[in-house]
N, C-alpha and C positions, 0 to 999 in steps of 0.2 A: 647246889649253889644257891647262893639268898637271891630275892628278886635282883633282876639288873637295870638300871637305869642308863642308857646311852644320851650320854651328854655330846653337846654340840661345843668345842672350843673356838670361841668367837674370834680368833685369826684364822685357823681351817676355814669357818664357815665361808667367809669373806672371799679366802682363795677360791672358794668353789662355787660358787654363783656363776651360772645363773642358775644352777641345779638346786643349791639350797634356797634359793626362792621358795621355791614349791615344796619342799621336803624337808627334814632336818638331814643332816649329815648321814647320819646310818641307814637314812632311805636310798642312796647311792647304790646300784647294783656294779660290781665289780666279779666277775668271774661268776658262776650260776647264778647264786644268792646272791642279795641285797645284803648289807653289813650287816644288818638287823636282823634278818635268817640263817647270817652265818653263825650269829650270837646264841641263837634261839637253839639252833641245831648242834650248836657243841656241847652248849650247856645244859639242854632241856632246861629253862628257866623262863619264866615270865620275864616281856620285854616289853620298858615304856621309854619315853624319851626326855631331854630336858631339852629343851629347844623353843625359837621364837613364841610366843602369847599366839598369834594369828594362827600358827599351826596347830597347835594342841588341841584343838577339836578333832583333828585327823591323826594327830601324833601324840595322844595322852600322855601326861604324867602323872605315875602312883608313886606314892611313898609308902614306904613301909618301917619299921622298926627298926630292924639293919639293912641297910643297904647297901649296894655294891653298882657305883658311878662306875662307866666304862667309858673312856673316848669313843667318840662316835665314828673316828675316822679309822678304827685301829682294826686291822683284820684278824681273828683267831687264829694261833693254831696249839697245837699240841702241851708245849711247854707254856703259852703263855696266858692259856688256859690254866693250866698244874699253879704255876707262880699267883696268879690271881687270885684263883680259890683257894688259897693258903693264907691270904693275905688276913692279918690279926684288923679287930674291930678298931676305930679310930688310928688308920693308918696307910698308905701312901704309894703307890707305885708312880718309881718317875723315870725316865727315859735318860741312859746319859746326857744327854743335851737339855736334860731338865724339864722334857714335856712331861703333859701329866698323863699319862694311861691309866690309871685307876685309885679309887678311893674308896673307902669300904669308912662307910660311919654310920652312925643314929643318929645325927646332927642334921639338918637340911645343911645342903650346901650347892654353890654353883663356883663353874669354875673361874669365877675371878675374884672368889674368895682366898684369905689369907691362911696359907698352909701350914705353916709355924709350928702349930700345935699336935699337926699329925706326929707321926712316927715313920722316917722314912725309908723306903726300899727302892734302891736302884736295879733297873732291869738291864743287863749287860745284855742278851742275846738279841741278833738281828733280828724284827719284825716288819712288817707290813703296813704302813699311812699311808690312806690316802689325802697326800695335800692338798696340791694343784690339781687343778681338770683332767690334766696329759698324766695323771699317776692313775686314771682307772683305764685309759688302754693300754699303755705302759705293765701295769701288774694285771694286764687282764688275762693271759695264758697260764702265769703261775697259778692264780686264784680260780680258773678252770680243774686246774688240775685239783690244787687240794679240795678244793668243793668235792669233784670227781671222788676223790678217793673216798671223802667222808660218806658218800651216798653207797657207793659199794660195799662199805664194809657191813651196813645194816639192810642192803637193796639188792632184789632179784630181778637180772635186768628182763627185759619180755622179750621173747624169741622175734628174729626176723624173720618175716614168712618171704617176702617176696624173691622171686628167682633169678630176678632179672638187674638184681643191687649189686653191687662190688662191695664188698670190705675187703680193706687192708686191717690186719690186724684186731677182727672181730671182737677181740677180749676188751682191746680199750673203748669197746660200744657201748654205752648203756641206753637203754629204750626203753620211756615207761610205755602201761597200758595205754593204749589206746589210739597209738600213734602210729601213722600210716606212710610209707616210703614205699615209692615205685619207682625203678630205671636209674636208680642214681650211685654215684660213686660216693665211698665213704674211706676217706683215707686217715688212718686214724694212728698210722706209724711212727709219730712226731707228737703226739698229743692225745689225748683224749677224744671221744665225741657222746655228747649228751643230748639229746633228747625226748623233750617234756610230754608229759601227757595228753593225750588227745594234739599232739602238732602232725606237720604234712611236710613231707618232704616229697616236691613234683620231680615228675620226668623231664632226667636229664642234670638234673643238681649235682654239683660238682664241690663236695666239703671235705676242708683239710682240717685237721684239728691242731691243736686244741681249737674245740668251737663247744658252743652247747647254744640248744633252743629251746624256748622256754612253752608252756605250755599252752597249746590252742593255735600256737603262732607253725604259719605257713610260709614255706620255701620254694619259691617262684620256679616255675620251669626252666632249666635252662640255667639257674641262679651258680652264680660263681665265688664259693665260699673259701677266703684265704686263711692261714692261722691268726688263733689271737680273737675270734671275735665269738662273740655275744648275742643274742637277738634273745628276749626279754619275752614273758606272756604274751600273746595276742597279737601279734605283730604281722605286718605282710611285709617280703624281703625277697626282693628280686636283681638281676644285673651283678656286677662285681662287687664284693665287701669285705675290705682288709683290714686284721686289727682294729675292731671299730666296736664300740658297745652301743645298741639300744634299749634302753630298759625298759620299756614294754610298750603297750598300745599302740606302736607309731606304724606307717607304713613308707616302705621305699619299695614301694611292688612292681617296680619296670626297670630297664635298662638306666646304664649310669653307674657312677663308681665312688665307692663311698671310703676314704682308708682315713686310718689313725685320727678316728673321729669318734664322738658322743654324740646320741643323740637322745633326747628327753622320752617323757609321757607325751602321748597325743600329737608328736607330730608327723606331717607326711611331707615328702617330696615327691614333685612331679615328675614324669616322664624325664628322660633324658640328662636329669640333676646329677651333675658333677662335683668333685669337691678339687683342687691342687693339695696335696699331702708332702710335697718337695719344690723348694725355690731351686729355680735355674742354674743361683749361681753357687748351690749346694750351701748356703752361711746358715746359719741357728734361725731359727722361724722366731718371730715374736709374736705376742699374744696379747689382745687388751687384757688390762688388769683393772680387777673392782679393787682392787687396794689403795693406786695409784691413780687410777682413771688415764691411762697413759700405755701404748704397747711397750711392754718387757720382754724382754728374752726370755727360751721357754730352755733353750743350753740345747735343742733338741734339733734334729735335721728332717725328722720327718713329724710332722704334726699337720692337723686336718683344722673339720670344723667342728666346731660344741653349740648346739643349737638343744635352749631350754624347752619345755614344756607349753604344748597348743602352739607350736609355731609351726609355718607351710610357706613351701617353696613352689611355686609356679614351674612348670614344664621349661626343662634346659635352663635351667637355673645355675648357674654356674659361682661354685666361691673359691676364694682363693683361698690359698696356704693361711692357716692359723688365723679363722673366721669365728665370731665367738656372734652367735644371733641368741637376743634375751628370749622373755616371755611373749609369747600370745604375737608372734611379729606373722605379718603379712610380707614376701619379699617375691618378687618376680622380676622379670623385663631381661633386656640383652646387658650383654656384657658383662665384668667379673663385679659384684657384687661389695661394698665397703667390710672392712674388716672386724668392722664391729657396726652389729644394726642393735639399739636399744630395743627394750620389750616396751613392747606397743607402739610399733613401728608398723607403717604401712606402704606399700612403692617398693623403689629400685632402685640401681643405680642411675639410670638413663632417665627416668619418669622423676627423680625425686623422693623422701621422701615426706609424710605426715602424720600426724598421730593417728594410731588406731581408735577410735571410735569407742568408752567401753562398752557400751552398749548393743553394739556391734560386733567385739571380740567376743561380748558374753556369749550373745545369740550363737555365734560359730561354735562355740566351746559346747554350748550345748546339746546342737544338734550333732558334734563328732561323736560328742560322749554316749549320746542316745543313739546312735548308729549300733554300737557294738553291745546295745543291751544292758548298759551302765546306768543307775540315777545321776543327775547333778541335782546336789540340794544347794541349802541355804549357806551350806557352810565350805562349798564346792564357790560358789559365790563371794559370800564373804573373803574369801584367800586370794581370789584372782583381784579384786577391787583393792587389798591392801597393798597386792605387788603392786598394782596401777598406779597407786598413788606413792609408792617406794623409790618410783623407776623414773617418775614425776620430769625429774631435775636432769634425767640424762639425754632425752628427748630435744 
């Protein structure tokens, strides 16, 4: 397959802030891989992005002579893969509903260019978007699974040594090198379970699958893992976790109960941190929207919190039902927390709050990053100061 470029469709991106702040669209982990590993992995092909100026230090764009645009939100699989790489030069994959999932041209293009000219092909068979926030925990068991199976059919999983682990259904196991599990139960009857290289599963871990853990990242003692969920490289993950994705770096390493949530890079919750994932009176949860600037309906009955990247929650932090916390926020104190905290936010409900400082986000961002043996340069910098001044007007 020719180079692949994963484009950002600037209505997607929109719905999905506060994650595409930080990332383009294909940096999204949804089910083991990221969009953009999933891409990588089907296709064996070189992968760059088309996405915001600010990011493309971290998320290149190459051009090449023929190219092949792929939605950034669009998950692979088998046949839509086959249709794609068939696809003739100067011409068009579009979604009944007229989205665009791919382009294949020699032309630069981006996608609120005028289409007219291509050659078109309609894709009839059911696929994979992630729109909205609530669509990466939502497709995050199915997209365990097919990740799961793609890793299998090229991957020899590593023997379990320890005596003292339970599997159900040891075939749906895969364990890379390096990874250590003692005392715990792995039920894997309903799902898959994957874990990454060099991760830890402590005594007493209790995982339902579908789940996968991503690599380096540890599994609290005692930790209570429901189906549907994710935990990303490098991660600490303790207490109850249901249907929830963290895409890597963050930690929840204590008790506290985390369902039908996202949570970013780099952030942690304290002790005791709660989420509500079900209203009382059982009606559709609403969600702030960056479209809108106003809560919408999400149509759904269970939905948590979405909290973007460098954001932390203070010990018994509590949020309600369909909490959406931006970038780099500071949020603690009593009581249930506002429904929407903007990035670079500072306080509480009870205390208030105020802008974060950037100067003072930086410094923290810093030192987390330098915590786990990561550099932050200049351009780790540069990204966070543009969200600052992006986020400006919601403060």
């Amino acid at each position: 397959m020719h180079h692949i470029i994963l484009f950002d469709d600037p209505k997607i991106r929109l719905q999905l802030l506060p994650f595409t702040y930080t990332r383009p669209v294909a940096g999204i982990r949804c089910g083991i891989w990221t969009i953009a590993e999933k891409w990588s992995e089907w296709c064996q092909a070189a992968i760059s992005y088309q996405t915001e100026s600010y990011l493309s230090s971290h998320f290149p764009f190459t051009k090449s002579e023929e190219s092949l645009y792929i939605n950034g939100a669009l998950c692979p699989d088998a046949l839509l893969v086959e249709k794609i790489d068939r696809l003739s030069n100067e011409s068009i994959l579009l979604s009944a509903e007229n989205e665009i999932l791919a382009v294949k041209t020699s032309s630069d293009w981006t996608p609120t260019a005028d289409t007219k000219d291509f050659f078109q092909h309609i894709y009839k068979e059911p696929f994979v978007m992630i729109r909205q926030v609530w669509d990466i925990f939502l497709n995050n068991g199915a997209q365990i699974k097919a990740d799961f199976a793609k890793i299998i059919s090229s991957g020899q999983s590593a023997a379990l040594t320890d005596p003292f682990t339970r599997c159900y259904h040891p075939e749906n196991i895969f364990i890379e090198e390096g990874a250590v599990i003692k005392a715990a139960v792995l039920n894997a009857e309903n799902g898959p379970i994957y874990i990454g290289k060099n991760a830890s599963i402590q005594e007493g871990a209790v995982v339902q699958g579908p789940f996968a853990i991503g690599e380096s990242s540890i599994l609290a003692q005692g930790a209570k893992i429901r189906p549907n969920t994710t935990v990303g490289p490098f991660c600490k993950v303790g207490g109850e976790v249901s249907n929830c994705v963290i895409f890597g770096y963050s930690n929840k390493g204590h008790d506290g109960y985390l369902g039908n949530s996202v949570l970013g890079e780099w952030c942690n919750l304290g002790a005791n941190t709660n989420n509500s994932n079900l209203k009382n009176d059982h009606t559709s949860v609403k969600l702030h929207s960056y479209v809108t600037g106003s809560s919408e309906s999400t149509g759904l009955m269970f939905c948590g919190l979405f909290m973007g990247d460098y954001s932390k929650a203070g010990i018994s932090t509590m949020f309600n039902t369909g909490t959406v916390v931006g970038v780099s926020v500071n949020v603690f104190g009593a009581g249930f927390q506002p429904k929407h905290i903007p990035s670079y936010s500072w306080g509480g409900h009870a205390e208030g709050f105020s802008e974060y400082r950037f100067d003072k986000a930086l410094a923290v961002a810093k030192d987390t990053v330098s915590r786990r043996g990561v550099f932050f340069d200049e351009m780790d910098e540069k990204r966070m100061r543009e969200v600052f001044e992006l986020t400006k007007n919601q403060r």
